[in-house]
Steps between C-alpha positions, in 0.01 A plus 500: 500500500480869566691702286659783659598875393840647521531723781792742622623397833685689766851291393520673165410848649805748483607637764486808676851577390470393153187761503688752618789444268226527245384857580878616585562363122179631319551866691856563352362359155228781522762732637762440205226502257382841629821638508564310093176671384619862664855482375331388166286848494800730565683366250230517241459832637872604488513368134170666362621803654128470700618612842205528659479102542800522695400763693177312610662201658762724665163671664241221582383506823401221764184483325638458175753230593194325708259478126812412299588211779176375387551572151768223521376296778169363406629401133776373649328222706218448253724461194679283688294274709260497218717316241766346689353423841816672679673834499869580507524415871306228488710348169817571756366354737313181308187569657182532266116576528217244510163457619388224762471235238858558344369703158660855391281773612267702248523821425224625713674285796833718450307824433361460872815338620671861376269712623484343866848585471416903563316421831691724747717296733423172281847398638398432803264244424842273453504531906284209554611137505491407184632685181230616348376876456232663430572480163500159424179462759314729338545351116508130656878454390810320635840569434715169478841353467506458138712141508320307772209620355552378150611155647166480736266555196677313309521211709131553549438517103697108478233384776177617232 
């Protein structure tokens, strides 16, 4: 009898809307945690009487704003893909992170998976039939419907 390994199919992929949802979701986590960690500065700065903190983030420029984006983005997805497999959008959406033969990602796995992430016009690679981009191409990743695929590998796990 040949045994067989666990492999992601198409049916447990999410969808293209569910991956969208995901990067609407994850984008106004980074936003309000931008905005947490600025209001956070001016008040330390208002309180120690340290104005020139304040006066900083009142004056960064594109530039600025682009480094601190990735200040909060790339921890962001590691910290989160790294230990729990999802981020906030993906939680929201129950949706998680696996490879091809159902296991969590490593942590060199996410670190590409993140940085694929800053290819210009990554989006785009979503345009194609099925919902993977570049991202999850690149680190050999698939983004699934949490439930049916819990119940799949399960059911697969009663049949060893």
């Amino acid at each position: 009898m040949e045994n067989k390994k666990f492999t992601v199919t198409n049916d447990l992929l999410a969808s293209k809307g569910k991956r969208f949802l995901n990067l609407a979701i994850d984008l106004l986590t980074q936003h309000i945690i931008g905005l947490s960690i600025a209001m956070l500065i001016v008040l330390i700065s208002e309180s120690t009487k340290w104005y020139v903190l304040a006066d900083w983030i009142d004056q960064t420029d594109s530039i600025e704003q682009f480094f601190i984006g990735l200040l909060i983005f790339i921890p962001y997805y590691l910290l989160t893909e790294i230990y729990f497999s999802r981020t906030i959008g993906k939680y929201f959406t129950k949706t998680l992170v696996v490879m091809k033969d159902g296991s969590q990602p490593d942590k060199t796995t996410i670190l590409i998976r993140t940085l694929c992430r800053l290819i210009p016009f990554e989006f785009i690679s979503f345009m194609g039939e099925d919902s993977q981009g570049w991202h999850d191409a690149f680190s050999k990743t698939y983004v699934v419907n949490k439930r049916r695929f819990y119940e799949k590998k399960k059911l697969y796990d009663s049949f060893l």
